[in-house]
C-alpha positions as CSV (number, residue, x, y, z in Angstrom):
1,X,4.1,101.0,100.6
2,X,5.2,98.0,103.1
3,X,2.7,96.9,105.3
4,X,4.2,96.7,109.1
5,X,2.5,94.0,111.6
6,X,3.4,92.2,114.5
7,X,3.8,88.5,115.0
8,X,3.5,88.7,119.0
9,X,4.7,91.7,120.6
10,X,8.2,91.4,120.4
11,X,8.6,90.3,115.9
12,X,7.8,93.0,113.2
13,X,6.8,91.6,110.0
14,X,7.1,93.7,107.2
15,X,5.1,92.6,103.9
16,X,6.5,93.7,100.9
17,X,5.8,93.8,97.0
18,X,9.1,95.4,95.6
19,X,9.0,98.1,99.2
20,X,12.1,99.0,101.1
21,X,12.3,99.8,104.5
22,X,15.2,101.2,106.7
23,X,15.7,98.9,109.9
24,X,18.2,98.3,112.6
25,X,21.6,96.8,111.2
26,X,21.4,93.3,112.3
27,X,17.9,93.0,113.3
28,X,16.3,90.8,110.5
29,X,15.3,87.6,112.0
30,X,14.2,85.4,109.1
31,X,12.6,86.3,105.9
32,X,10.6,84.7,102.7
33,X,10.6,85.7,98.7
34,X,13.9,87.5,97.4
35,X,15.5,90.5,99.6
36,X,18.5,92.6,98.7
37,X,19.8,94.0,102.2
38,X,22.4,96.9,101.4
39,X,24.1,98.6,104.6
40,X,23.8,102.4,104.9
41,X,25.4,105.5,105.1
42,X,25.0,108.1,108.3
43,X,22.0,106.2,109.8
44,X,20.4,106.4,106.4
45,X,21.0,110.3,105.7
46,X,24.0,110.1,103.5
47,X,27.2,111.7,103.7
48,X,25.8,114.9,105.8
49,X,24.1,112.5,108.0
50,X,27.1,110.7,108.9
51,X,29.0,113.9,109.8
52,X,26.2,115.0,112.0
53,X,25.6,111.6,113.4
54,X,29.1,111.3,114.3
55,X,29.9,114.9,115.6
56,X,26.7,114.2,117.5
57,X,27.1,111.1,119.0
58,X,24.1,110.0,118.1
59,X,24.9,106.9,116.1
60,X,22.5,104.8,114.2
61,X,23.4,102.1,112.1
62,X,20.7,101.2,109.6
63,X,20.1,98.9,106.4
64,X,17.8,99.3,103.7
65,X,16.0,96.2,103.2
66,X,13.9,95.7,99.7
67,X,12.2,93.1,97.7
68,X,9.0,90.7,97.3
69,X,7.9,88.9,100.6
70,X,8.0,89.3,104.2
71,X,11.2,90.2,105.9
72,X,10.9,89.5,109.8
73,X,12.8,91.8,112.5
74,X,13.4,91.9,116.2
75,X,16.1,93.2,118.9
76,X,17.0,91.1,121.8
77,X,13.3,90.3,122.5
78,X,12.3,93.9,122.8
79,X,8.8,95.0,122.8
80,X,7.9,96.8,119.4
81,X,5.3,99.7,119.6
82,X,3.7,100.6,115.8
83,X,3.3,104.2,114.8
84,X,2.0,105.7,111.8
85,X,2.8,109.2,111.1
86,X,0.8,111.4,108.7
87,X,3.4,114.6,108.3
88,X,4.7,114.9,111.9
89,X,7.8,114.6,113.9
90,X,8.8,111.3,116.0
91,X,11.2,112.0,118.5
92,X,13.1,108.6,119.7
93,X,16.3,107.3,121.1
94,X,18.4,105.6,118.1
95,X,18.9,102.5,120.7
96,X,14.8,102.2,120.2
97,X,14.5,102.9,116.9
98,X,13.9,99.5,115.0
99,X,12.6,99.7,111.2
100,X,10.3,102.6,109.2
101,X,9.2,102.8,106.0
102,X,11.7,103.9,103.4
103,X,10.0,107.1,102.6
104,X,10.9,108.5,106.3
105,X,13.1,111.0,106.9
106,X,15.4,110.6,109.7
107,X,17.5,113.4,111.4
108,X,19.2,114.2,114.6
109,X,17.8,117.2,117.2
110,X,19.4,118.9,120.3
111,X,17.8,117.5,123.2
112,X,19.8,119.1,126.0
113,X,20.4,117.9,129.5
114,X,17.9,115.6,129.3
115,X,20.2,113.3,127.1
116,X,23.4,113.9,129.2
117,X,20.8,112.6,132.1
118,X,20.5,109.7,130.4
119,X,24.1,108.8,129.5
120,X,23.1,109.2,125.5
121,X,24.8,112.5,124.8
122,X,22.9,116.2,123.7
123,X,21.2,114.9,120.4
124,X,18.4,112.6,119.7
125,X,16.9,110.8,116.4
126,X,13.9,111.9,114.6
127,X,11.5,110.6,112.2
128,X,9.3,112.3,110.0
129,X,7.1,112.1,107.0
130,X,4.2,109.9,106.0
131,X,4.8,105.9,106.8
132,X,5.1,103.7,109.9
133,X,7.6,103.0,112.3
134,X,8.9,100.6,114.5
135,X,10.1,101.1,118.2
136,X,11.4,99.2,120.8
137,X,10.9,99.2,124.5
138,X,12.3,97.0,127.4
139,X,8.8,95.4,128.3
140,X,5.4,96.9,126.8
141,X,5.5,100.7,126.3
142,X,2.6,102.7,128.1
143,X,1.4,105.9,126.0
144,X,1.0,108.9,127.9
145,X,-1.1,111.8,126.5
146,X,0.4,115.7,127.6
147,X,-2.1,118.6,127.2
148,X,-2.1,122.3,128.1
149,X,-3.9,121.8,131.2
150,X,-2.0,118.2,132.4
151,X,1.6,118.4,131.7
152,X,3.5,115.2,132.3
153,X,7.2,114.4,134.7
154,X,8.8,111.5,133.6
155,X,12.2,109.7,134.6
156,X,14.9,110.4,132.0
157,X,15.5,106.6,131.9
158,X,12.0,105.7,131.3
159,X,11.5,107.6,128.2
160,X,11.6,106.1,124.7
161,X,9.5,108.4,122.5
162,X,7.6,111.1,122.0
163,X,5.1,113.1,119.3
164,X,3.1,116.2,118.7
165,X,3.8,120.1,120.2
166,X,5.5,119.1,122.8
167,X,8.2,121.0,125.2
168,X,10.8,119.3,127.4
169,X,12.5,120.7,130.8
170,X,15.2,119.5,132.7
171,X,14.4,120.1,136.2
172,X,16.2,118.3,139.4
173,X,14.1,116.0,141.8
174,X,16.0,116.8,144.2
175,X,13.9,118.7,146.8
176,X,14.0,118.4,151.1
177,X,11.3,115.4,150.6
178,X,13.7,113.6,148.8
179,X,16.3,113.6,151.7
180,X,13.8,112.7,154.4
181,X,13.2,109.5,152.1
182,X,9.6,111.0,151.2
183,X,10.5,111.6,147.3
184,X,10.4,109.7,144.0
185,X,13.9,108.6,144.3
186,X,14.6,110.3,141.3
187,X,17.8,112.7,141.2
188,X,16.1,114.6,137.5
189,X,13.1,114.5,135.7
190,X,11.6,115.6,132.2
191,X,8.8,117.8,132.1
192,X,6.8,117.6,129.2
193,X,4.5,120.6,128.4
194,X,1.8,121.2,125.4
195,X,-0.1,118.9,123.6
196,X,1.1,115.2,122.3
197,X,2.2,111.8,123.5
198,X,5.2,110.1,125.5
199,X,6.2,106.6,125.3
200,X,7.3,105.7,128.4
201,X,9.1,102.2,129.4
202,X,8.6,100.0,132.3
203,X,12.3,99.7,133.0
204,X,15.0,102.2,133.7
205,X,18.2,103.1,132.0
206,X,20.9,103.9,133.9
207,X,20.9,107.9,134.4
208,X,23.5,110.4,135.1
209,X,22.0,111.2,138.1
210,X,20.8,107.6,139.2
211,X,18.8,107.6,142.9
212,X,19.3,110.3,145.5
């Protein structure tokens, strides 16, 4: 399997020995050894991913990279987050969603308001299987953990990623505080209830909704 590091926080370097990963079309930076880069179908899901993916509007375009070396990747001097997944589901934006092992299974989910908030549409990406993955963030990405007892509000343009049991709510900001001035400033939120983790960026999107 391809062995995913980081040279700084904002270059993936993937070491392989005859590997292939799936990464962001475009996003190789340099590489060493011999690579064959081949472009792929429906974000990497074939000819029933590209259907979904375009009926969705959640469009991902994706090359697999394979051969003997070190193949180096990076988006517009984004931060990179690393994840390894052992069998569960990684929910992410397909803007944030930089390289994972080829193994990976990648998909598209109904998401609901909370991606019409953000301007991305209904659906979202996942990722599952065993493997690592890459992500991106606009400046370093701070992990939140959600449990039963702490449930977690997070602006829609903030998020990047999430993993684990986790259920998400749409739910307006809008309340009298927020007219006297005395609110977040935030027109909607996402509510994140159960037990997992958020990836959260430092730096907004534009929303839907934008500032009240």
């Amino acid at each position: 399997m391809a062995q995913f590091r980081l040279q700084g926080s904002k270059v993936l370097a993937v070491d392989m020995t005859g590997d292939a990963v799936k990464a962001k079309n475009g996003a190789m930076v340099a590489y060493d050894g011999q690579m064959s880069f081949k472009k792929m179908t429906g974000g990497g899901e074939g000819l029933r991913g590209m259907v979904t993916r375009r009926l969705t509007g959640e469009q991902m375009a994706v090359m697999e990279v394979k051969g003997q070396g070190t193949c180096y990747f990076a988006d517009r001097a984004s931060e990179i987050n690393l994840l390894r997944l052992q069998g569960e589901k990684l929910y992410v934006e397909a803007s944030n969603l930089l390289c994972t092992d080829a193994a990976l299974r990648t998909g598209t989910t109904f998401t609901g308001l909370r991606g019409t908030s953000q301007g991305n549409g209904l659906f979202t990406t996942t990722v599952e299987g065993q493997g690592q993955a890459a992500i991106t963030s606009d400046g370093p990405a701070v992990v939140l953990r959600v449990t039963k007892e702490s449930p977690l509000q997070v602006d829609p343009g903030a998020y990047v990623a999430h993993t684990g049991d986790l259920k998400q709510h749409f739910q307006s900001g809008v309340n009298f505080r927020t007219f006297m001035g005395e609110g977040s400033g935030e027109a909607f939120q996402i509510r994140f209830e159960g037990e997992g983790l958020v990836y959260v960026q430092p730096s907004e999107r534009n929303t839907v909704g934008g500032e009240v």
